[in-house]
N, C-alpha and C positions, 0 to 999 in steps of 0.2 A: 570611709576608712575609719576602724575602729582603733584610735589611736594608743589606746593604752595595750592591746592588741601586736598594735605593731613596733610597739617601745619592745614592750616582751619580749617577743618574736629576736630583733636584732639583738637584744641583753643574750638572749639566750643561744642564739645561734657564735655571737662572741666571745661565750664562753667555750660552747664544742667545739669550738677551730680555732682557739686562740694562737695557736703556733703552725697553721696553713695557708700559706702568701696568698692561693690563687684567694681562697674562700676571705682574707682580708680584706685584697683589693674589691673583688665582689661588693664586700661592705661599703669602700669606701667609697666608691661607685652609686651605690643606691643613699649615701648619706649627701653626698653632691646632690643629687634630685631632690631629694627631701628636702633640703634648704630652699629648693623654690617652689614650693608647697606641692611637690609630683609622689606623695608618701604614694600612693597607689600603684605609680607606674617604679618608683624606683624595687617597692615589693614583686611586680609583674617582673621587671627585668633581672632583679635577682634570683627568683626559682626558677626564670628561665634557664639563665647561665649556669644554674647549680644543676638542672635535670641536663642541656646540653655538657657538659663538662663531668657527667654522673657520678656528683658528690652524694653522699646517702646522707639526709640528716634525719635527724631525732622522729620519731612519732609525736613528741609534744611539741616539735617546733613546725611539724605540719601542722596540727590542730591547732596551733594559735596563727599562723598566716591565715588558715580558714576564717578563725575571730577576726582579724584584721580586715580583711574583707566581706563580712557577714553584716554589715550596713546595708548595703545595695551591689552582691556580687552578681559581674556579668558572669556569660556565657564562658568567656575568656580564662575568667579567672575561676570556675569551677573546674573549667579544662584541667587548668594547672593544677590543683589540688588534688582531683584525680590522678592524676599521672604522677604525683609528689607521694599518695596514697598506698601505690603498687609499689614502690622504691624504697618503702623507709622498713627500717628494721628493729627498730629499740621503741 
């Protein structure tokens, strides 16, 4: 996990949904995980919930989850990016 990557990522995504409960909780959800060093899975479960729940975010906030995971990205997680890829619009 490319940590400064995935600081970005949540800075940025906090800003686009600063007044969206579900997309908050999301957050606060994957910062729970984070605390007990799961930065990769709390990322994994938040695009998950964001493409199941089909919130659209940013084109740059796809491309920095990508950074976030561009250490050593599984299969798993290019899945997600592709599928994040086809949904974003800005």
């Amino acid at each position: 996990m490319v940590k400064d990557a995935y600081d970005m990522f949540f800075k940025n995504i906090s800003m686009q949904f600063h007044d969206d409960s579900l997309v908050n909780a999301l957050v606060e959800d994957a910062e729970e995980l984070a605390k007990y060093g799961e930065k990769r899975v709390a990322l994994e479960n938040f695009l998950e919930n964001v493409l199941a729940n089909e919130v659209t975010i940013s084109k740059e906030a796809v491309t920095l989850a990508e950074k976030a995971f561009s250490d050593a990205p599984n299969d798993y997680d290019i899945e997600i990016i592709n599928e994040l890829k086809k949904t974003d619009v800005t």
